[in-house]
mmCIF file of the C-alpha atoms, coordinates in Angstrom:
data_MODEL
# 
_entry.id   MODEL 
# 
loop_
_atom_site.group_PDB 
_atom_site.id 
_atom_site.type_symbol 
_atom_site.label_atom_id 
_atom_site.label_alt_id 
_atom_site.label_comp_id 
_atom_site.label_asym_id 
_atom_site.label_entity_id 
_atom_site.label_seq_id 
_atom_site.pdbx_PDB_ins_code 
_atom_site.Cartn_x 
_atom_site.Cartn_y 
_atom_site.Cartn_z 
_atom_site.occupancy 
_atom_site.B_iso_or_equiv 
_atom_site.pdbx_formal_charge 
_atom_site.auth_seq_id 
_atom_site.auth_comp_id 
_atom_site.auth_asym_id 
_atom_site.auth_atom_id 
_atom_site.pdbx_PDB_model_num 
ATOM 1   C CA . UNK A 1 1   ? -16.459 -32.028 -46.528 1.00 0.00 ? 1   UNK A CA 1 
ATOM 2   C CA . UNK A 1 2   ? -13.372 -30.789 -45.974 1.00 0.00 ? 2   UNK A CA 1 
ATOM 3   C CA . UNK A 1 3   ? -13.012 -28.196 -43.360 1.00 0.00 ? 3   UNK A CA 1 
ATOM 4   C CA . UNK A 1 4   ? -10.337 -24.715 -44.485 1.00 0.00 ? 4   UNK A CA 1 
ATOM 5   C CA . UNK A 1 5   ? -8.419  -24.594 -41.535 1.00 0.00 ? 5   UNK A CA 1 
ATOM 6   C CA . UNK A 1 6   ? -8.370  -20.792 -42.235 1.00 0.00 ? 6   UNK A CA 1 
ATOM 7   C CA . UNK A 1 7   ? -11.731 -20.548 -41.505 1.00 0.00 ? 7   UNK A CA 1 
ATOM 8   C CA . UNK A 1 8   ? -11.021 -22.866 -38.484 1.00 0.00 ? 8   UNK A CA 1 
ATOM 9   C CA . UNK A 1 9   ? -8.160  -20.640 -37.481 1.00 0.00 ? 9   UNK A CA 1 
ATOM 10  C CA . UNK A 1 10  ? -10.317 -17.472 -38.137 1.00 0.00 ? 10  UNK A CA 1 
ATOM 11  C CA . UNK A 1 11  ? -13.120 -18.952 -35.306 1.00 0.00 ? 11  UNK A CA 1 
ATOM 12  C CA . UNK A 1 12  ? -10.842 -19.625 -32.645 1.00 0.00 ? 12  UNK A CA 1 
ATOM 13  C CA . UNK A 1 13  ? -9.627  -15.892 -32.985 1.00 0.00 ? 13  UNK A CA 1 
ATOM 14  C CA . UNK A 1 14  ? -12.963 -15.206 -32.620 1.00 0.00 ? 14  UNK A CA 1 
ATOM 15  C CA . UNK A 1 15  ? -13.958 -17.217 -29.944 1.00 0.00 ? 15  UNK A CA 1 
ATOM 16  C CA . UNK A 1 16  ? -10.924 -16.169 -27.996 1.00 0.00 ? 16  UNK A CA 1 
ATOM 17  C CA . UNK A 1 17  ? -11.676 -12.269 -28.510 1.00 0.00 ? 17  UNK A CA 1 
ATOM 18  C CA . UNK A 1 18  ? -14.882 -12.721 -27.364 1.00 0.00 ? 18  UNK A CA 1 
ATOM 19  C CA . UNK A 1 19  ? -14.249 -14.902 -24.384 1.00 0.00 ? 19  UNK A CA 1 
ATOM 20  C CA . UNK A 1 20  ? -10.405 -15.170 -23.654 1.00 0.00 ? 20  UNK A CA 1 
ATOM 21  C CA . UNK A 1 21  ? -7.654  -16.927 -24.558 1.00 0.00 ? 21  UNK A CA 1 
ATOM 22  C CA . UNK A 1 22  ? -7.985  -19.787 -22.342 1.00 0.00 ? 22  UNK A CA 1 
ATOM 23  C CA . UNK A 1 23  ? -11.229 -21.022 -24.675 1.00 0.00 ? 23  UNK A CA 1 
ATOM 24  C CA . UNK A 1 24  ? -8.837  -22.451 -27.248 1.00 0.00 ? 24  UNK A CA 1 
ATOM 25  C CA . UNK A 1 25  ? -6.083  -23.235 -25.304 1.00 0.00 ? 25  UNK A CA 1 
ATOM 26  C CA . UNK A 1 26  ? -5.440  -26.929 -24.677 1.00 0.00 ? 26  UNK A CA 1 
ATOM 27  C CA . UNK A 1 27  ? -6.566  -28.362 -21.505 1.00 0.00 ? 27  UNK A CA 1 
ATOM 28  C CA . UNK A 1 28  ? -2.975  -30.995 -21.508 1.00 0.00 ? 28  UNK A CA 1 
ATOM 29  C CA . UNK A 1 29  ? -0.778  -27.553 -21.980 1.00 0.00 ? 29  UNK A CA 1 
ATOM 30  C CA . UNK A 1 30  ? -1.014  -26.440 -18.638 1.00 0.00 ? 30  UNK A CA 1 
ATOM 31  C CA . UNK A 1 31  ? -1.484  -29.750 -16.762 1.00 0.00 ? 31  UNK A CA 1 
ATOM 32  C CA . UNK A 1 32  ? 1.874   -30.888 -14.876 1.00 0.00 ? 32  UNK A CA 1 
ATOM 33  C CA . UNK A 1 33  ? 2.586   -33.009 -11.536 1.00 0.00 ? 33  UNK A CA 1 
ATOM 34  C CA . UNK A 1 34  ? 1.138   -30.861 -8.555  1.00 0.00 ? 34  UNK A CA 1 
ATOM 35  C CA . UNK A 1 35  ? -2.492  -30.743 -10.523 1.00 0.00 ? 35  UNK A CA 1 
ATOM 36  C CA . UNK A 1 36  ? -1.917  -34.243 -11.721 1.00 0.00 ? 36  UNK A CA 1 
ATOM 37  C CA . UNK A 1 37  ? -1.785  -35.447 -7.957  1.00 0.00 ? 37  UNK A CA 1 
ATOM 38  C CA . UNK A 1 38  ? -4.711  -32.933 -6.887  1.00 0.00 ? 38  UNK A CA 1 
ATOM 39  C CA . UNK A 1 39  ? -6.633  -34.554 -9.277  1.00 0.00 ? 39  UNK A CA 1 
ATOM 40  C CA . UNK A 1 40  ? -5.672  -37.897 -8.134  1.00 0.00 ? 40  UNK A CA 1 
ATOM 41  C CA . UNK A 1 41  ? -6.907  -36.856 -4.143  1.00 0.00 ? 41  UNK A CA 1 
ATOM 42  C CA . UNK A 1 42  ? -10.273 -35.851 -5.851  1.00 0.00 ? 42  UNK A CA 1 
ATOM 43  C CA . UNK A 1 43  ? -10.547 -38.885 -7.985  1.00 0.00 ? 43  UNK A CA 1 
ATOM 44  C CA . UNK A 1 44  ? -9.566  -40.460 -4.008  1.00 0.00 ? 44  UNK A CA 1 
ATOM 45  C CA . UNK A 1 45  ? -12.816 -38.399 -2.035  1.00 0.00 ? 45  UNK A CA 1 
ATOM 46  C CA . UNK A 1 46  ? -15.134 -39.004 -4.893  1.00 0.00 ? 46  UNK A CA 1 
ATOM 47  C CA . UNK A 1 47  ? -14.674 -42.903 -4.687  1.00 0.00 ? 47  UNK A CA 1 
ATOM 48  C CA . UNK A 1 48  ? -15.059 -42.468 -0.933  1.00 0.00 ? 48  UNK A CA 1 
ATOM 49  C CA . UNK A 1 49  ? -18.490 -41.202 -0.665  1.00 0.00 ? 49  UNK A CA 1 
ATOM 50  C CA . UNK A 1 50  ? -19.167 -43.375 -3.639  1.00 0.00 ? 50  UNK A CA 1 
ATOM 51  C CA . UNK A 1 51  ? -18.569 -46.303 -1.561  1.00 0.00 ? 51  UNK A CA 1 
ATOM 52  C CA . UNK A 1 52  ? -20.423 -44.899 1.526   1.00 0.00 ? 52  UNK A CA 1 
ATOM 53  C CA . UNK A 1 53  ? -23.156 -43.723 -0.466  1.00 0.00 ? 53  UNK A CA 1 
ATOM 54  C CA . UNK A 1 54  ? -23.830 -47.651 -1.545  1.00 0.00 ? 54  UNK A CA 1 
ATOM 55  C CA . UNK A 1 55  ? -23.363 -48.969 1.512   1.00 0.00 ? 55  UNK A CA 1 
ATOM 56  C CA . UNK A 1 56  ? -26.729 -46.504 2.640   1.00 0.00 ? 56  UNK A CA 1 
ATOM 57  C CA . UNK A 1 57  ? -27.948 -47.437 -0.443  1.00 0.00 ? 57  UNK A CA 1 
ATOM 58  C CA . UNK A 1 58  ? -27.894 -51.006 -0.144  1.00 0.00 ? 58  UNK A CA 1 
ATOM 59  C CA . UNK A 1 59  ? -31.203 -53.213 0.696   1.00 0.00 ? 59  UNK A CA 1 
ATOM 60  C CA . UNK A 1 60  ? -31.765 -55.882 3.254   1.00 0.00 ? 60  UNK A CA 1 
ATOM 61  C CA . UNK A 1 61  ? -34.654 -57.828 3.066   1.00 0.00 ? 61  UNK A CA 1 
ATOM 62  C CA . UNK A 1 62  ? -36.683 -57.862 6.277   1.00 0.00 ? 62  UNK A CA 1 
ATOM 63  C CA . UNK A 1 63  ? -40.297 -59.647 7.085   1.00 0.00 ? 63  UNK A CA 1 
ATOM 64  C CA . UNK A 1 64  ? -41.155 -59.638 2.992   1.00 0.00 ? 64  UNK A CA 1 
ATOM 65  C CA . UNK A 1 65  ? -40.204 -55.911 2.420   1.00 0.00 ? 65  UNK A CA 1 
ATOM 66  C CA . UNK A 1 66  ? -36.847 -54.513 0.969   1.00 0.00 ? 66  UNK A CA 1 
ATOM 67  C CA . UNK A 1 67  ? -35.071 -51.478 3.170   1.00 0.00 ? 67  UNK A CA 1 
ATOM 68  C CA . UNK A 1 68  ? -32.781 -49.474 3.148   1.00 0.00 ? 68  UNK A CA 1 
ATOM 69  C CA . UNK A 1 69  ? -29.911 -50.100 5.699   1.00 0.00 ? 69  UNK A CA 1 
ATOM 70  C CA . UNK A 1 70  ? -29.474 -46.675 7.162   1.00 0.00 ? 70  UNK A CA 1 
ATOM 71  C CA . UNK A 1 71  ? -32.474 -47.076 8.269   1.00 0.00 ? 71  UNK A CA 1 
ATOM 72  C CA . UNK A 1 72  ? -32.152 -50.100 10.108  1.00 0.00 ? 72  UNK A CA 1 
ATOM 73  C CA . UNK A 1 73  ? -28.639 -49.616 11.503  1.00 0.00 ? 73  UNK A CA 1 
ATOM 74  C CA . UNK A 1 74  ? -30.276 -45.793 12.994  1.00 0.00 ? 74  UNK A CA 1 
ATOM 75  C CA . UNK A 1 75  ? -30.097 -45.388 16.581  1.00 0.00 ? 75  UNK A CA 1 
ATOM 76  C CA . UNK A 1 76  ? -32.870 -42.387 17.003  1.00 0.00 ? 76  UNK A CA 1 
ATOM 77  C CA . UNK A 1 77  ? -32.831 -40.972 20.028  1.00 0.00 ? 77  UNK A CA 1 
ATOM 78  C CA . UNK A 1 78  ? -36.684 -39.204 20.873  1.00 0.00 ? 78  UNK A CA 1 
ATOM 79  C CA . UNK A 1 79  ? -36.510 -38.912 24.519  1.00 0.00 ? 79  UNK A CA 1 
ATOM 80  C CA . UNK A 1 80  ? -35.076 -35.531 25.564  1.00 0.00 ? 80  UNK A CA 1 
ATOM 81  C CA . UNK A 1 81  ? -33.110 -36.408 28.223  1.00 0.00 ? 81  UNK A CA 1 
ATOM 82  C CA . UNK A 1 82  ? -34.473 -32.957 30.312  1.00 0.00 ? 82  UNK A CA 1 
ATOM 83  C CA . UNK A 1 83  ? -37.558 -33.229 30.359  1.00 0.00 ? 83  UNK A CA 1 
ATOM 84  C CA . UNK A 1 84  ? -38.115 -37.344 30.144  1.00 0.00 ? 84  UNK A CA 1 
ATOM 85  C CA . UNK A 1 85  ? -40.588 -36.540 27.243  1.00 0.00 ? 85  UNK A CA 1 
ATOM 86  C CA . UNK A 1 86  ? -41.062 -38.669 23.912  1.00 0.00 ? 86  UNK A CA 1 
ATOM 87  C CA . UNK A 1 87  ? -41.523 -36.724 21.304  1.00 0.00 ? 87  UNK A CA 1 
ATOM 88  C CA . UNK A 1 88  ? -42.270 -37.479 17.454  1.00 0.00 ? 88  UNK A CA 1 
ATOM 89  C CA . UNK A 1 89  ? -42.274 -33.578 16.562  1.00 0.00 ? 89  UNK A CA 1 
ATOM 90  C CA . UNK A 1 90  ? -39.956 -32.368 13.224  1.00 0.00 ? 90  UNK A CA 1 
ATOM 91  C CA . UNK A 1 91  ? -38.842 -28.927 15.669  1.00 0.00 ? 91  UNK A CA 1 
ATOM 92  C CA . UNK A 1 92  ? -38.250 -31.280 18.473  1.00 0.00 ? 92  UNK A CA 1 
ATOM 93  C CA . UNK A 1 93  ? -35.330 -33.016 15.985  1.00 0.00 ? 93  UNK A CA 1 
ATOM 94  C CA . UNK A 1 94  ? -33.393 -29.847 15.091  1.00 0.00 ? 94  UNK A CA 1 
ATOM 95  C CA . UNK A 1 95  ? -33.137 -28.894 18.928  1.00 0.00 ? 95  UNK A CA 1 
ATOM 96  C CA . UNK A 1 96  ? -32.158 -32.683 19.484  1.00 0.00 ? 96  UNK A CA 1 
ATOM 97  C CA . UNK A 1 97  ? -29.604 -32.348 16.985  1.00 0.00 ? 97  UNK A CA 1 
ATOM 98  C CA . UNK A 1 98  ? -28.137 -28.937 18.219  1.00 0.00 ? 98  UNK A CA 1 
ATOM 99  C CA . UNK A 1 99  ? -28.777 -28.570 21.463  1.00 0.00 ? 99  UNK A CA 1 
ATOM 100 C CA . UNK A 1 100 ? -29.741 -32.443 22.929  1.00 0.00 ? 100 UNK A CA 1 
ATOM 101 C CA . UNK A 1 101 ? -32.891 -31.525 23.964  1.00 0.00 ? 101 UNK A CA 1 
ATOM 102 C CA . UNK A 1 102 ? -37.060 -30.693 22.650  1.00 0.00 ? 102 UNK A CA 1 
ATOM 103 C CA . UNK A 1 103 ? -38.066 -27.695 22.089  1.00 0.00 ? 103 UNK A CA 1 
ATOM 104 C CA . UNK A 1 104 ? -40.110 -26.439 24.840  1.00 0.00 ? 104 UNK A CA 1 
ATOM 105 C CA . UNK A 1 105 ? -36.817 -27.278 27.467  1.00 0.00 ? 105 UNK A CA 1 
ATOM 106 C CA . UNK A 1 106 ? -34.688 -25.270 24.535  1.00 0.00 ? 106 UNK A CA 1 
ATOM 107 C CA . UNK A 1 107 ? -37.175 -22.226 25.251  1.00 0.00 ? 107 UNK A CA 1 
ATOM 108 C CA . UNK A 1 108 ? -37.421 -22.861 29.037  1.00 0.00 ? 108 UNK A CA 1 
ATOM 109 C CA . UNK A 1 109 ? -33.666 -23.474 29.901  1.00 0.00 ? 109 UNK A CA 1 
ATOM 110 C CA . UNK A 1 110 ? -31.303 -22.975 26.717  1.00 0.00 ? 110 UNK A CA 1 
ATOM 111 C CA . UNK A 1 111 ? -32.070 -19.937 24.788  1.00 0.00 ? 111 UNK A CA 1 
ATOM 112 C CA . UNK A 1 112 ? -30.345 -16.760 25.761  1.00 0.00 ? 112 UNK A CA 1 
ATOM 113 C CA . UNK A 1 113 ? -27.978 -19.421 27.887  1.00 0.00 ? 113 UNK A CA 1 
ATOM 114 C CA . UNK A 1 114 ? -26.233 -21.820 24.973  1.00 0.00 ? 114 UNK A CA 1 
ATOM 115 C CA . UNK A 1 115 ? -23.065 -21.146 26.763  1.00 0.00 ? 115 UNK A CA 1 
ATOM 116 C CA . UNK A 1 116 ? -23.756 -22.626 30.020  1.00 0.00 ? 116 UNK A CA 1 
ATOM 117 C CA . UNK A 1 117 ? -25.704 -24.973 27.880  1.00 0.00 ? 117 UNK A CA 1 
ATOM 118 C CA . UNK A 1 118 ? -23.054 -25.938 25.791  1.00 0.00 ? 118 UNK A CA 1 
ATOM 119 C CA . UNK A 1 119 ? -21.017 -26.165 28.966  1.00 0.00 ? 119 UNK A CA 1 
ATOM 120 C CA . UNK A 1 120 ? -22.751 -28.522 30.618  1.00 0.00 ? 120 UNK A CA 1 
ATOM 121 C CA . UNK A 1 121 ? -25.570 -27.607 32.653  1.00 0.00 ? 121 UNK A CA 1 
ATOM 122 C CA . UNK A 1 122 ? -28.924 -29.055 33.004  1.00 0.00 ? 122 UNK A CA 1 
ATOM 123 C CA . UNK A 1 123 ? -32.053 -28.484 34.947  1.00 0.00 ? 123 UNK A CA 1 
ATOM 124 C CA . UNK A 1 124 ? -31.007 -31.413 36.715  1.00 0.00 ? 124 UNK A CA 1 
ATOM 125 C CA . UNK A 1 125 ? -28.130 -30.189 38.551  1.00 0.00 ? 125 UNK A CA 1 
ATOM 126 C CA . UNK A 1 126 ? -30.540 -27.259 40.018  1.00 0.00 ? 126 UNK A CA 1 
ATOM 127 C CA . UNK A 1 127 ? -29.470 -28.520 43.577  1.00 0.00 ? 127 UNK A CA 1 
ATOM 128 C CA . UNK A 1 128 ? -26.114 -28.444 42.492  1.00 0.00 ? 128 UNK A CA 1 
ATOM 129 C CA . UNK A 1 129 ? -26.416 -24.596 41.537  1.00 0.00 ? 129 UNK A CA 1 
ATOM 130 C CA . UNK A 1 130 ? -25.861 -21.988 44.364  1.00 0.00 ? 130 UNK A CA 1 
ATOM 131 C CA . UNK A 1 131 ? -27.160 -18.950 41.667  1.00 0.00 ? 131 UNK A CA 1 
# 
């Protein structure tokens, strides 16, 4: 079984017509220092999250059942510090996360307003507001 390597010579011509010259061209011919040490950095980032990826994956055992440590080093925060109300509502967590408060105070004092929001206002300081 003996390949011709006419015929082998004739497909990369082919393959390269079709879809460039780069196809056939060999990866090592074009690698030198500056992509050697970009390569290095990504090999550097990959190992990174790796690493931080087990640690959320690991287990701790706790009363008989196996969990996950993220979820038992999470500080959740489901009192919106506005309003005083507790809240166990999914829309209530993306306007926690964004915004630091539940929904209904997002629609009552933030939207149209994330500026002065984002600036530091709060309902709270009314008395401190001569508008």
């Amino acid at each position: 079984m003996k390949k011709d390597l006419n015929d082998i010579a004739a497909v990369e011509k082919a393959i390269s017509k079709k879809y460039g010259e780069e196809t056939i061209t060999n990866p090592k011919s074009t690698w030198d220092e500056v992509k050697e040490a970009q390569y290095i950095e990504q090999l550097k980032e990959i190992v990174k999250k790796d690493a931080s990826r087990s640690k959320e994956a690991s287990k701790i055992e706790l009363n008989g059942f196996l969990l996950s440590e993220k979820l038992i080093n999470r500080q959740s925060e489901r009192t919106c510090p506005a309003c005083d109300t507790y809240s166990f509502d999914k829309k209530d967590d993306l306007y926690m996360n964004r915004f630091g408060c539940c929904l209904k105070c997002y629609i009552s004092y933030v939207e149209g307003r994330e500026s002065r929001w984002s600036s530091g206002w709060r309902p709270y300081n009314l008395e401190n507001e001569d508008d």
